[in-house]
Biotite code that builds the C-alpha atoms (Angstrom):
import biotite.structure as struc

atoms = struc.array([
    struc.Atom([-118.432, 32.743, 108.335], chain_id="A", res_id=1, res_name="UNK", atom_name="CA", element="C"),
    struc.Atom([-114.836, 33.710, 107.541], chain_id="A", res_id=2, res_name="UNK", atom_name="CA", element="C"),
    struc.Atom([-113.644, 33.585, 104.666], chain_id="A", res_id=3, res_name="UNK", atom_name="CA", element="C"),
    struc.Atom([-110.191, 32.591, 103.011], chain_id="A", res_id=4, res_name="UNK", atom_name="CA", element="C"),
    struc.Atom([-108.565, 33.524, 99.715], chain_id="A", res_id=5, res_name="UNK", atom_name="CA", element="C"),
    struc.Atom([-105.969, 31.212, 98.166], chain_id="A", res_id=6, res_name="UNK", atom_name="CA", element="C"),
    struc.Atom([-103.514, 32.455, 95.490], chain_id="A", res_id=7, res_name="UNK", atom_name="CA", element="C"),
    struc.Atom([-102.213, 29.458, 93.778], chain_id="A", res_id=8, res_name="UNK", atom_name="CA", element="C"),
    struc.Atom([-99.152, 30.441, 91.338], chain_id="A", res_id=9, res_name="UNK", atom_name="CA", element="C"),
    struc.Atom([-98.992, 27.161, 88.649], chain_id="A", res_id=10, res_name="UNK", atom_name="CA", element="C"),
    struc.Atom([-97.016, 26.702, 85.095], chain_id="A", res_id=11, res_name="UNK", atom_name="CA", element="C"),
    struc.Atom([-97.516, 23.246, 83.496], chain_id="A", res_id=12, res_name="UNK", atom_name="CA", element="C"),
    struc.Atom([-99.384, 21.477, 86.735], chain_id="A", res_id=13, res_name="UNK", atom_name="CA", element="C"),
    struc.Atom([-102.225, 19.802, 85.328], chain_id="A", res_id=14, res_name="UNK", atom_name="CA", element="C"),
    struc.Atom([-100.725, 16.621, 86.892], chain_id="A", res_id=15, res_name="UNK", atom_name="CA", element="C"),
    struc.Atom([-101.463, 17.767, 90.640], chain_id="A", res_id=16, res_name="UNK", atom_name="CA", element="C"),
    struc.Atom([-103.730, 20.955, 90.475], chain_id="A", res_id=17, res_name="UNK", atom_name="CA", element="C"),
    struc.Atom([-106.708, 18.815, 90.849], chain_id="A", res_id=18, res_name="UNK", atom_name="CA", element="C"),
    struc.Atom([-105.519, 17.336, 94.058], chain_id="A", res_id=19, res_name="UNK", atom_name="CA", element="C"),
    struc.Atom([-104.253, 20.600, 95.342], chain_id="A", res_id=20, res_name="UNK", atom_name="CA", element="C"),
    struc.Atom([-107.933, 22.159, 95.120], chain_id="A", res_id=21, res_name="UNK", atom_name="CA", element="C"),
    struc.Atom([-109.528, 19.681, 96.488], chain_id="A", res_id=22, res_name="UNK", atom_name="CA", element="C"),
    struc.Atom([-106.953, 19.167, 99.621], chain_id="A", res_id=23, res_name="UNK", atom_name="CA", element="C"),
    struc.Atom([-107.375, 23.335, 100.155], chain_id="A", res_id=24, res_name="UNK", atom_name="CA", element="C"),
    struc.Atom([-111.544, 23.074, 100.110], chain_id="A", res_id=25, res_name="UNK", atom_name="CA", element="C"),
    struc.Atom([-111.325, 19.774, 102.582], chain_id="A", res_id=26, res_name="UNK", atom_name="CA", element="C"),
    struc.Atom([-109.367, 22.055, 104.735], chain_id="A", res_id=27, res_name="UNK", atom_name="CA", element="C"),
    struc.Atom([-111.759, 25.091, 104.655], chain_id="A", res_id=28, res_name="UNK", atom_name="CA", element="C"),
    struc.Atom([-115.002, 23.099, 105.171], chain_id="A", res_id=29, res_name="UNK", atom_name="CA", element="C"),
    struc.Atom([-112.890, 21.207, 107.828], chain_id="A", res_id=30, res_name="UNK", atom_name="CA", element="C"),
    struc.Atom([-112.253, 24.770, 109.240], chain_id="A", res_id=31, res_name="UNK", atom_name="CA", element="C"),
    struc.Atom([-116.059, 25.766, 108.520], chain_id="A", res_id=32, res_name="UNK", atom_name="CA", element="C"),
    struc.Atom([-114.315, 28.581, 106.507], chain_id="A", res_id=33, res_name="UNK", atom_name="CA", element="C"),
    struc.Atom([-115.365, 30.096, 102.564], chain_id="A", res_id=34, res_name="UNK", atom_name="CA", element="C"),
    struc.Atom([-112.829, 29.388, 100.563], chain_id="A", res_id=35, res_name="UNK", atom_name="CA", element="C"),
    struc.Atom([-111.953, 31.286, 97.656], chain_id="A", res_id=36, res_name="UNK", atom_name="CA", element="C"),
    struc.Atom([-109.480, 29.625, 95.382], chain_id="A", res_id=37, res_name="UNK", atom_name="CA", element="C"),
    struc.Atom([-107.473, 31.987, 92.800], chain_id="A", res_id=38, res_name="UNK", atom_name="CA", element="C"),
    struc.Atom([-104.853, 29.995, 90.504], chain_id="A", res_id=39, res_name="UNK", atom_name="CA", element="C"),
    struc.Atom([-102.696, 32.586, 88.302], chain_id="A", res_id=40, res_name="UNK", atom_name="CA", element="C"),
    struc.Atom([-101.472, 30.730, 85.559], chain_id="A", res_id=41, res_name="UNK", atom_name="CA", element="C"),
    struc.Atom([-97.853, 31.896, 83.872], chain_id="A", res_id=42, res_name="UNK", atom_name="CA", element="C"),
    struc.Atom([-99.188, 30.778, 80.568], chain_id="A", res_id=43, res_name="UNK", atom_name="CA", element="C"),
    struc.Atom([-99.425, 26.759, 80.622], chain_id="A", res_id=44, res_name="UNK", atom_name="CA", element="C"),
    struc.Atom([-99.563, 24.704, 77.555], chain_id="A", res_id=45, res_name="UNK", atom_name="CA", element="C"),
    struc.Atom([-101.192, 21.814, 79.421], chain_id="A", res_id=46, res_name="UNK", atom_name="CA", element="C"),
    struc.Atom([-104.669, 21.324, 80.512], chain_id="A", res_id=47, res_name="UNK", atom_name="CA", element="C"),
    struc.Atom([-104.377, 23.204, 83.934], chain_id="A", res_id=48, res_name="UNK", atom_name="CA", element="C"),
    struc.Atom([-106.186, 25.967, 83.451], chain_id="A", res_id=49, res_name="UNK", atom_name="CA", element="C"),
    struc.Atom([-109.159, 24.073, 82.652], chain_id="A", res_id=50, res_name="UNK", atom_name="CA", element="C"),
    struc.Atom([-108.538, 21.504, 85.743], chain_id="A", res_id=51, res_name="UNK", atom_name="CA", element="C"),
    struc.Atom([-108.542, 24.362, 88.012], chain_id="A", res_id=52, res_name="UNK", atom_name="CA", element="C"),
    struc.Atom([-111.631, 25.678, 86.146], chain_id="A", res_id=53, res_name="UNK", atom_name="CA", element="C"),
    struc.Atom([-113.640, 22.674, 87.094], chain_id="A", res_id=54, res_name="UNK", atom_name="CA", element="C"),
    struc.Atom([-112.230, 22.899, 90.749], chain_id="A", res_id=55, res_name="UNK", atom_name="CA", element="C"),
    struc.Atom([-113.815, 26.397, 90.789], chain_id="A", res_id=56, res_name="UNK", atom_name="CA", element="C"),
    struc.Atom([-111.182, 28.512, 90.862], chain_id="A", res_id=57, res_name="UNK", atom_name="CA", element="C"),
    struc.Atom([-110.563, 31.320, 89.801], chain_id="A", res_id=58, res_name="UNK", atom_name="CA", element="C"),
    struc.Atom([-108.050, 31.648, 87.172], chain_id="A", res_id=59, res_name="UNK", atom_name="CA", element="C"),
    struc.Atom([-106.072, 34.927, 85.504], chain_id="A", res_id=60, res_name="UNK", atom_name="CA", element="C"),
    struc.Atom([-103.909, 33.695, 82.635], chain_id="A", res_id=61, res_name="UNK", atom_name="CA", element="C"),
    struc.Atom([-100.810, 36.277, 83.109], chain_id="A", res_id=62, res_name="UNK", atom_name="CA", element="C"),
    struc.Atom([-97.595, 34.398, 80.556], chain_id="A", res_id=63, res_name="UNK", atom_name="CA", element="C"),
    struc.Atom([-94.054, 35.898, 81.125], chain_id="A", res_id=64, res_name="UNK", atom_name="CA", element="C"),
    struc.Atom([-94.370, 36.780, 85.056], chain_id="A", res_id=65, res_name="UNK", atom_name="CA", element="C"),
    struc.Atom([-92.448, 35.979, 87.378], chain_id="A", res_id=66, res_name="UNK", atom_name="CA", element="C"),
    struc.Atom([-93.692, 33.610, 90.533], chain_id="A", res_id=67, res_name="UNK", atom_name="CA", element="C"),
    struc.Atom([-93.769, 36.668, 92.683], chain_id="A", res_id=68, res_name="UNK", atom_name="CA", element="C"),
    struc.Atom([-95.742, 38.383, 90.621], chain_id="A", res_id=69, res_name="UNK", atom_name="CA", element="C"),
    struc.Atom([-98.036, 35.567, 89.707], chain_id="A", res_id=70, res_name="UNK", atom_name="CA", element="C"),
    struc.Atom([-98.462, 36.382, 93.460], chain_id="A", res_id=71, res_name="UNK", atom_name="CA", element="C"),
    struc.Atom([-99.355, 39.613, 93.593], chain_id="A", res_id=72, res_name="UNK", atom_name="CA", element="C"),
    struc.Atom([-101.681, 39.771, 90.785], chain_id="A", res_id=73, res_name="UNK", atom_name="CA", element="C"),
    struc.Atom([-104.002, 37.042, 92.468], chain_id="A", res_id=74, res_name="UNK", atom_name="CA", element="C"),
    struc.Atom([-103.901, 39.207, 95.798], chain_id="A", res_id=75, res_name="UNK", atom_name="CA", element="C"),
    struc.Atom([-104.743, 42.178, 94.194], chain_id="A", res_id=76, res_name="UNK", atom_name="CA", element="C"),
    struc.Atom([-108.452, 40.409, 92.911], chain_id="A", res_id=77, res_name="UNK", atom_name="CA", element="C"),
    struc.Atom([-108.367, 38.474, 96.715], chain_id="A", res_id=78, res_name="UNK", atom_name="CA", element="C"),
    struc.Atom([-111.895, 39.231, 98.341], chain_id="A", res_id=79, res_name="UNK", atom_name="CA", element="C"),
    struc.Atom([-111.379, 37.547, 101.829], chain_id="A", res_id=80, res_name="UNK", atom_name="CA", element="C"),
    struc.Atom([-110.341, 38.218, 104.980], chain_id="A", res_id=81, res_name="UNK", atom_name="CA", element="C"),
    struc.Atom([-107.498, 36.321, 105.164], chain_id="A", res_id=82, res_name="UNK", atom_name="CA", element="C"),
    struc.Atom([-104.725, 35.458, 102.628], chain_id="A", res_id=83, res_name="UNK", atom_name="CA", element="C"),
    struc.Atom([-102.732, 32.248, 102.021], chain_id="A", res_id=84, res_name="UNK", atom_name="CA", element="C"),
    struc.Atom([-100.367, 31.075, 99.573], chain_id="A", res_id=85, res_name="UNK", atom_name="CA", element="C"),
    struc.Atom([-99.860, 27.373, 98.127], chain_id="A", res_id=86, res_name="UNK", atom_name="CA", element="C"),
    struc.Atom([-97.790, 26.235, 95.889], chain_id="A", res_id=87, res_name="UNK", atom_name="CA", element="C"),
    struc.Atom([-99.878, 24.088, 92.890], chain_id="A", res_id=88, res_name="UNK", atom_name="CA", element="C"),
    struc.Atom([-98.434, 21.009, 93.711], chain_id="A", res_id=89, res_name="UNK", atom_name="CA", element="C"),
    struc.Atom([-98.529, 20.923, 97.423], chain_id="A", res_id=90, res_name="UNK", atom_name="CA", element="C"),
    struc.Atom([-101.377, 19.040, 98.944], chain_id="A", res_id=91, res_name="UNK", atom_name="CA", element="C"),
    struc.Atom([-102.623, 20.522, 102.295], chain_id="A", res_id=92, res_name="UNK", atom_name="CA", element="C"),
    struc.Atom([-103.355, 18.220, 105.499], chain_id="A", res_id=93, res_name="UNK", atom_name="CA", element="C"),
    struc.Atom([-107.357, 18.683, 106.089], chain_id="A", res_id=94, res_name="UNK", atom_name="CA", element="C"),
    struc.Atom([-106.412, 20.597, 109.625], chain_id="A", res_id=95, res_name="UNK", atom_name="CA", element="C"),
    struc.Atom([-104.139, 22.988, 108.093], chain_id="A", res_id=96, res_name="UNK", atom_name="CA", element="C"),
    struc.Atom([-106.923, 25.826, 108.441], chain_id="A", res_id=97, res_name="UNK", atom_name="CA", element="C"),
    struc.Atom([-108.185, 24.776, 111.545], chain_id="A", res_id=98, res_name="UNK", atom_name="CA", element="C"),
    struc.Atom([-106.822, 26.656, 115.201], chain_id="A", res_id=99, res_name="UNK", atom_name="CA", element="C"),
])
């Protein structure tokens, strides 16, 4: 099975994080793909962290960066073989993984 990392830069999302998660794992079971869900957090004073926690994400805590960076410090921990990016309050259709 393939497999699918998906670096998730958020500040202050706790309002849509959930929903985010959840759209990008309907996509990679729709896709029959491993997902591996990495949120980098720019240092959030709302409950996001923890949301994305209980989504099973991963989630570095890295205050002060900026978004590209938030970036590239999730890629650099990235384990699969393909890489996406998503923005933590975008909500994916459940095809958007599938050919």
């Amino acid at each position: 099975m393939s497999r699918i990392s998906i670096v998730i830069p958020m500040y202050n999302e706790a309002r849509h994080i959930g929903r985010t998660l959840l759209a990008a794992q309907k996509a990679a079971h729709a896709a029959n793909v491993e997902c591996e869900l990495i949120v980098v957090d720019n240092g959030s004073s709302d409950q996001g962290p923890q949301i994305a926690r209980q989504f099973g994400a991963q989630v570095l805590v890295m205050p002060g960066l900026l978004i590209g960076a938030l970036r590239n410090r999730g890629t650099a921990i990235a384990s699969g073989e393909w890489l996406a990016f998503i923005d933590a309050d975008v909500e994916m259709p459940e095809d958007w993984l599938t050919p």
